[in-house]
C-alpha positions as CSV (number, residue, x, y, z in Angstrom):
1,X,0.0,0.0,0.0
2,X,1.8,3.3,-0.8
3,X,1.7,5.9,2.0
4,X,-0.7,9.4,1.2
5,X,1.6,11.6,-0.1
6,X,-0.2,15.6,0.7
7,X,1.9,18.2,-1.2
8,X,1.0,21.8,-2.0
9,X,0.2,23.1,-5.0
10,X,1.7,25.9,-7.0
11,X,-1.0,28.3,-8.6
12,X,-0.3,28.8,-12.4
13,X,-0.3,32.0,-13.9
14,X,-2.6,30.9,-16.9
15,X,-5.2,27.4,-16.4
16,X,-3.1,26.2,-19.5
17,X,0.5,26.6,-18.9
18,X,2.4,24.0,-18.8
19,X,2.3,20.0,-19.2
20,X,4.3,17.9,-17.3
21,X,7.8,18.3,-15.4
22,X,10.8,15.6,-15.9
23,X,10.3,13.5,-13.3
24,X,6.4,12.8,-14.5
25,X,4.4,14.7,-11.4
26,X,2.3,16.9,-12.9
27,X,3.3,20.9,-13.0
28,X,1.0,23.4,-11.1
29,X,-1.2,24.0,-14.0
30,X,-1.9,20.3,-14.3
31,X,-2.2,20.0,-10.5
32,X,-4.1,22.8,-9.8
33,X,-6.4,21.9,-13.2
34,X,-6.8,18.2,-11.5
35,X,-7.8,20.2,-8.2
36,X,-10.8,22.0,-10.0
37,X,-11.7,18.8,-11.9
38,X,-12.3,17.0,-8.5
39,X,-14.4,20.0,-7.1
40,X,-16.1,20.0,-10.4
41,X,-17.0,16.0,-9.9
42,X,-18.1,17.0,-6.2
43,X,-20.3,19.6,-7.2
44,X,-21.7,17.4,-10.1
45,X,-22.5,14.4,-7.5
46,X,-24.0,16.7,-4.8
47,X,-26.2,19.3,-6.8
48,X,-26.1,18.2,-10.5
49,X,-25.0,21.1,-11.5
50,X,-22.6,23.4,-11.4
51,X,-24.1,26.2,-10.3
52,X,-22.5,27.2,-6.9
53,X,-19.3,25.8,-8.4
54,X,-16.1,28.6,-9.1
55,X,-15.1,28.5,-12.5
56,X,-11.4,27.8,-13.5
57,X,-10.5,31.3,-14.1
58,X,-12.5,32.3,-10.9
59,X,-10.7,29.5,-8.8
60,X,-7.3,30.4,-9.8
61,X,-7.7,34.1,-9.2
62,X,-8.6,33.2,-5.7
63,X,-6.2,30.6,-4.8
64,X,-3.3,33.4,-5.6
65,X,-4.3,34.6,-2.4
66,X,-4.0,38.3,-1.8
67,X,-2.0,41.2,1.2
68,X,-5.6,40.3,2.7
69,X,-5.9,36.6,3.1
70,X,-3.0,34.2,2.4
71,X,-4.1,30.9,0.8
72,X,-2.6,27.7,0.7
73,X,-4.1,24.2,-1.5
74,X,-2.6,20.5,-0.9
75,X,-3.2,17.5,-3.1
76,X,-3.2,14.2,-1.8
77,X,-1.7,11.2,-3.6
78,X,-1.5,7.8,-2.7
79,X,0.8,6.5,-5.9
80,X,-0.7,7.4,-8.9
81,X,-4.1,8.1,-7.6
82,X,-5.4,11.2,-6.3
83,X,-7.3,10.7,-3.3
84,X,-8.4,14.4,-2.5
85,X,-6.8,18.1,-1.7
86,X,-7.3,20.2,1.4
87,X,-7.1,23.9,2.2
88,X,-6.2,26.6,4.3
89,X,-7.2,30.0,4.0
90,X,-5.6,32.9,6.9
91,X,-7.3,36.4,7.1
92,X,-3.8,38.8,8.0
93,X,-5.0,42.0,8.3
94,X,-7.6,41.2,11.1
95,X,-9.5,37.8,12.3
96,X,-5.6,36.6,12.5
97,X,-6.1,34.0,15.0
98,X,-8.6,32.6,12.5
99,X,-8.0,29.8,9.9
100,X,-10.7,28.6,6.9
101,X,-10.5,24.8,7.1
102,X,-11.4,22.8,3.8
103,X,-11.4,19.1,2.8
104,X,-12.3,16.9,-0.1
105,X,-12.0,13.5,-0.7
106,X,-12.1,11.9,-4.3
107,X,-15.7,9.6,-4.6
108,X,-13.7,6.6,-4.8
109,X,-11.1,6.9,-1.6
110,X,-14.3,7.8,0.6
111,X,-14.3,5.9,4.1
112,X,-11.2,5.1,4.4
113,X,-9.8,7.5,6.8
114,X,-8.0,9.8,4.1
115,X,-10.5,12.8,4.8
116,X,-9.5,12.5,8.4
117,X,-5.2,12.4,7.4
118,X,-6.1,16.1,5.1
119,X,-8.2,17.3,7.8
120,X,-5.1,16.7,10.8
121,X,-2.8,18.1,7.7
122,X,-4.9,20.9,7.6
123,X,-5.0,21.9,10.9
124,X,-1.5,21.6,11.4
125,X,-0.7,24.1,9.2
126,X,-3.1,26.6,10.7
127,X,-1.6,25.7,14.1
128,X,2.0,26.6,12.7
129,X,1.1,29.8,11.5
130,X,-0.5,30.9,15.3
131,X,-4.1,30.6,14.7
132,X,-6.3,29.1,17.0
133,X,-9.8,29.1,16.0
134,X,-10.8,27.1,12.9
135,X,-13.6,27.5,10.5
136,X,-15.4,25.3,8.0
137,X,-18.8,24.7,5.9
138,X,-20.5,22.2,4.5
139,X,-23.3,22.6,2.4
140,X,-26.6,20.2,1.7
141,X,-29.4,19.9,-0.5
142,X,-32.6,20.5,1.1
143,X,-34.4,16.9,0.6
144,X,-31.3,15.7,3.0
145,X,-33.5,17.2,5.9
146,X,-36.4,15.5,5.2
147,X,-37.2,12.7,7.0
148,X,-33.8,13.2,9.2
149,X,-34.1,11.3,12.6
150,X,-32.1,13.3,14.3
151,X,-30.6,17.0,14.2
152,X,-27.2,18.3,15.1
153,X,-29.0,21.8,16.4
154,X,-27.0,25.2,15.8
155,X,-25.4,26.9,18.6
156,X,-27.4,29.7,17.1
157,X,-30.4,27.9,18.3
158,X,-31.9,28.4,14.6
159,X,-32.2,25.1,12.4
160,X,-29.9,22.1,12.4
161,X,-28.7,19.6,9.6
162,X,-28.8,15.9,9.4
163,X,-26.2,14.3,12.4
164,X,-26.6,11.1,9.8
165,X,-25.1,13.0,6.7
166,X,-21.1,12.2,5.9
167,X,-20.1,15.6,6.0
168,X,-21.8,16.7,9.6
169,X,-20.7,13.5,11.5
170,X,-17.3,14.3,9.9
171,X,-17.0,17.8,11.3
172,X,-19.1,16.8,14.5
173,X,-16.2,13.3,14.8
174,X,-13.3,15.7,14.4
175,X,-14.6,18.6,17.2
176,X,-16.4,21.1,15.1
177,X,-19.3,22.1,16.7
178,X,-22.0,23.8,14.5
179,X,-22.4,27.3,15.1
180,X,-25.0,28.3,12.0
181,X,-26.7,26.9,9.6
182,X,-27.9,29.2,7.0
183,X,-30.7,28.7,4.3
184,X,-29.7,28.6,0.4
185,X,-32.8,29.8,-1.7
186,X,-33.2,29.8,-5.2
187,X,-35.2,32.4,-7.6
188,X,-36.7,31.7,-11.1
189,X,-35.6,34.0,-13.5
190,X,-37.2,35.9,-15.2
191,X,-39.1,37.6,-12.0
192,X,-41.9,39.0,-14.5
193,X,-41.6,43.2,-14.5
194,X,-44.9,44.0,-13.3
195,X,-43.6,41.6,-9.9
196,X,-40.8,43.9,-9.4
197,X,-42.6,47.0,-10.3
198,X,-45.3,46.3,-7.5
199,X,-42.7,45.4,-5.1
200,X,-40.4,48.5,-5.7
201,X,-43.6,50.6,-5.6
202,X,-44.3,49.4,-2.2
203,X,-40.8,50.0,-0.9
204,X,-40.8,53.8,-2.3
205,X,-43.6,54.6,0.2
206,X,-41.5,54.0,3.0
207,X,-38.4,55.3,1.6
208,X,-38.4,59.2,1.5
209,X,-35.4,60.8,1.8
210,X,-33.5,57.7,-0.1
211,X,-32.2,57.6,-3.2
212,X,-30.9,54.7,-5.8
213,X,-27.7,54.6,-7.2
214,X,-26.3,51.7,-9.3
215,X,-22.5,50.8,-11.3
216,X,-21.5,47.8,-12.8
217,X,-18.3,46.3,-11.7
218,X,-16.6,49.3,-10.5
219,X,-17.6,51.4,-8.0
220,X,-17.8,55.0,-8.7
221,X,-14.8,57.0,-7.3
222,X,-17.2,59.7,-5.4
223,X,-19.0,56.4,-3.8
224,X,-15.9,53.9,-3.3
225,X,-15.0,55.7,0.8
226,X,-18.9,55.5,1.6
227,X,-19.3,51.8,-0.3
228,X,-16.2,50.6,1.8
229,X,-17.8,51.6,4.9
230,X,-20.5,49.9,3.8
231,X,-18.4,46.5,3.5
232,X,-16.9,47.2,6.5
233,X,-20.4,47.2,8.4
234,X,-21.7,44.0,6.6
235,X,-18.8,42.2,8.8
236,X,-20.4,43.0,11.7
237,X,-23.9,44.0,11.0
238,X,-25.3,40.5,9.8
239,X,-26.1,37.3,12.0
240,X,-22.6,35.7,12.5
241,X,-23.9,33.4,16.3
242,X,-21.0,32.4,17.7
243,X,-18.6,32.6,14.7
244,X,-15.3,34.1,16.5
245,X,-15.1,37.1,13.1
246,X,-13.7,40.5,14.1
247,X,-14.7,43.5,11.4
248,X,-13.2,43.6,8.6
249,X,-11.1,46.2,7.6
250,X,-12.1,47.8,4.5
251,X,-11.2,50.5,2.8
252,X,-11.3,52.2,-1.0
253,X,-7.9,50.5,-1.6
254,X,-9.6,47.2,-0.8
255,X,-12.5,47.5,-2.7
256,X,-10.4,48.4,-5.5
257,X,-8.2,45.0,-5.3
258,X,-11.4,43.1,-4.7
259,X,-12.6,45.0,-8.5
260,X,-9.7,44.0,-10.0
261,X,-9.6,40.4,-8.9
262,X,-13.5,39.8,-10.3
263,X,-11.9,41.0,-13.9
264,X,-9.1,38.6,-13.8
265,X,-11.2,36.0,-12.5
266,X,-13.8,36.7,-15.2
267,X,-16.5,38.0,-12.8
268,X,-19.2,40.4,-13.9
269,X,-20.5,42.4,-10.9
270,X,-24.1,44.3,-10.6
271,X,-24.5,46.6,-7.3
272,X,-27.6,48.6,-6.4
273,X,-27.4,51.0,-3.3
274,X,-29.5,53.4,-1.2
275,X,-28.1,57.1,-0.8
276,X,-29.4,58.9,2.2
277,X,-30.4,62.0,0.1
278,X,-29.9,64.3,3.6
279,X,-26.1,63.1,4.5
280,X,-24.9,61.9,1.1
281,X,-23.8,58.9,2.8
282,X,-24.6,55.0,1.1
283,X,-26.9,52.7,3.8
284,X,-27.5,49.8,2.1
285,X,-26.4,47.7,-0.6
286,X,-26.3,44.3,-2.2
287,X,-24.5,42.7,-4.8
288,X,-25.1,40.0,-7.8
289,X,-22.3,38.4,-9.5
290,X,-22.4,36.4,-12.6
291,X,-19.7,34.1,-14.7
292,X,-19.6,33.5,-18.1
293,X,-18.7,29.8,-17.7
294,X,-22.3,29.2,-15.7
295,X,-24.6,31.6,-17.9
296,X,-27.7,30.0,-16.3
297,X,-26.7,31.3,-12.6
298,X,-26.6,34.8,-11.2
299,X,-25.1,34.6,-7.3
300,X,-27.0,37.1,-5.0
301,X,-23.3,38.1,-2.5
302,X,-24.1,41.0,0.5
303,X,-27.2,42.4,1.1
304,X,-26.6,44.7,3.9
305,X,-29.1,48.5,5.7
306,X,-27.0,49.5,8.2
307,X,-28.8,49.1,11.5
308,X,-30.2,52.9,12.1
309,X,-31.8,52.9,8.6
310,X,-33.8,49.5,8.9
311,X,-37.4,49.3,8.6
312,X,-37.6,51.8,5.8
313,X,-38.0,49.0,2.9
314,X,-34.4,49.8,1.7
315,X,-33.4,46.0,1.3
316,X,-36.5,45.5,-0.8
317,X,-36.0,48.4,-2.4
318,X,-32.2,47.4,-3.7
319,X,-33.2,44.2,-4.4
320,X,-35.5,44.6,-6.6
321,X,-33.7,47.4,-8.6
322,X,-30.7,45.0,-8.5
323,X,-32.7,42.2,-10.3
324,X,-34.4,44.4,-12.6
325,X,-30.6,45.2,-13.8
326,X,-29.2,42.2,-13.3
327,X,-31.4,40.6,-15.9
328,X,-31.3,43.3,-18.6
329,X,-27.4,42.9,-18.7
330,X,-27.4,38.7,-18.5
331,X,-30.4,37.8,-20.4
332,X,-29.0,34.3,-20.0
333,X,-29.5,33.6,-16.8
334,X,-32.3,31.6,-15.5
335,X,-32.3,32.2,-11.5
336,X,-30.2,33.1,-8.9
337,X,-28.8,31.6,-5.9
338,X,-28.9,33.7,-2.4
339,X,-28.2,32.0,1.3
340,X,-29.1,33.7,4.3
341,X,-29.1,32.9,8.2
342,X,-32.0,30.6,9.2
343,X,-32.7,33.3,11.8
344,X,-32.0,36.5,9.8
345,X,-36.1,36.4,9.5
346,X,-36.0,39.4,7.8
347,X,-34.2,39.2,4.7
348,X,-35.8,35.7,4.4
349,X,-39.2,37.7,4.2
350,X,-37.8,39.9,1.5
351,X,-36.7,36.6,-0.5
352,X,-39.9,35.1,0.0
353,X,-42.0,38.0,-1.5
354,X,-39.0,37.9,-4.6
355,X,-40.1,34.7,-5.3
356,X,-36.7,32.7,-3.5
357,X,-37.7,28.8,-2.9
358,X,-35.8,26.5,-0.8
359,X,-32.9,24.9,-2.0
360,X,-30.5,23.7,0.2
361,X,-28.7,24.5,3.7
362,X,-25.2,25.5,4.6
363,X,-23.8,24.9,8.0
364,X,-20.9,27.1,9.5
365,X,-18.4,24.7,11.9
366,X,-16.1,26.2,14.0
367,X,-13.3,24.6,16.3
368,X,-11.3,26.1,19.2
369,X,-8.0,25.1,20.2
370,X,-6.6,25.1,23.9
């Protein structure tokens, strides 16, 4: 039996460059590409689709890691046969006793205690670079809950997933307790105008004193101090239970690194936001993204009103503006994907009037060490 070799991976500067190196192990283009096909496969198995899936370009980009989070991806080989990668992800300019932990197992190397060997690797490379609380996710389609016999509740004390499903009595084996479990809705596209019409009607009533402003991909420089405020409050301003997450530190400089990593990643970005018409300052927002490698799917990112300017409709009312864009510039696309804390009632209300069904569940894991 030959012993599981886990070795990091080198992130190419192009998907294609590259074949094979003289002593036959794959360069990092062909390692990295092998890394995305097993993803791929994952995604394909679980959803049958590849919807929530990053595409190569949009993989690669991220994996480069940035001065924000530093990023490191392991393969695992057992001889010839890859058996699965892991991952480490380490915030440095805050949350820097933090790590994201991530682990995949090929189909075919499944329960045999290899997903266990990535997740100790793993860890022990968060635990050499000082951090000491670890994060992870796991994501299930929503028929897995039906029927379940018992629940692993949320720390949260909103929901719970399946404690018979691979994936939760993995993280609940290794120590992870589950701190939040967060709903994944999906919206039929298109939303017919007259929907969206009556809906933003209904949000103008209660929003005097507000008004829309909209870019596509980049942020315009008048709004980019205000929108990076805005960012910085979505850190702390949503439902995060028990997660141990500090506020981000944002910044125009950041939101401009972020702007240039969707275009080299080949993401198209849609924002809608509200403009307190008295102050001049930006109090909500929220954000679609869309790739043209899954034309079919728009991704619904933040959706953040700042605390002191709820209950005035302005979530509804960015939404809905957002969508109404959203699907004049990608006529391809046939719905869009959101997620949103179980107990963030409220935004679920909005997605509910939208026309957002049910379509899976997420559940955040976190570990402390010492």
């Amino acid at each position: 039996m030959s012993a599981l070799a886990i070795t990091p991976v080198n992130i190419p500067p192009t998907p294609d460059a590259g074949t094979y190196v003289a002593d036959g192990r794959p360069d990092s283009a062909a390692e990295f590409r092998e890394c995305h096909a097993l993803l791929e496969a994952h995604e394909l198995e679980k959803w049958g689709n590849l919807d929530r899936c990053p595409t190569l370009p949009e993989n690669m980009e991220y994996w480069r890691g940035s001065e924000y989070e530093e990023r490191h991806l392991f393969i695992a080989r057992r001889g010839a046969d890859t058996v699965g990668t892991c991952s480490v992800t380490l915030p440095v300019r805050e949350n820097t006793s933090t790590a994201g932990i991530n682990v995949l197992v090929s189909a075919a190397h499944r329960r045999q205690g290899w997903g266990r060997r990535l997740l100790e690797h793993a860890e022990a490379v968060a635990m050499a670079h000082g951090r000491s609380s670890l994060d992870g996710y796991c994501e299930l389609p929503a028929e897995k809950l039906e029927g379940a016999v018992r629940l692993v509740p949320a720390k949260s004390g909103a929901g719970g997933l399946p404690a018979d499903d691979a994936s939760v009595a993995f993280a609940a084996a290794a120590g992870y307790e589950l701190e939040q479990v967060e709903r994944a809705s999906r919206l039929t596209l298109p939303v017919p105008a007259d929907h969206l019409q009556e809906l933003e009607s209904k949000a103008l009533l209660r929003a005097d004193g507000y008004a829309l402003v909209a870019w596509a991909d980049k942020c315009p420089e008048r709004l980019v101090t205000e929108y990076a405020i805005l960012r910085n409050r979505m850190s702390t301003d949503v439902p995060t239970a028990g997660l141990d997450w500090e506020a981000e530190d944002w910044d125009a400089a950041r939101v401009r690194h972020e702007e240039r990593a969707n275009s080299r990643g080949g993401v198209q970005v849609q924002v809608a936001a509200a403009l307190q018409e008295r102050t001049g300052q930006l109090v909500a927002y929220t954000v679609l993204t869309w790739r043209p490698g899954v034309p079919a799917c728009i991704i619904q990112q933040d959706t953040l009103v700042t605390a002191e300017h709820r209950g005035k409709k302005l979530g509804l009312l960015t939404k809905a503006a957002n969508l109404r864009a959203a699907q004049e510039r990608w006529p391809a696309a046939r719905s869009v994907l959101t997620w949103n804390a179980v107990e963030n009632r409220h935004m679920l209300a909005i997605n509910i009037s939208l026309g957002f069904k049910l379509a899976g569940y997420e559940g955040e894991w976190q570990k402390r060490l010492g």
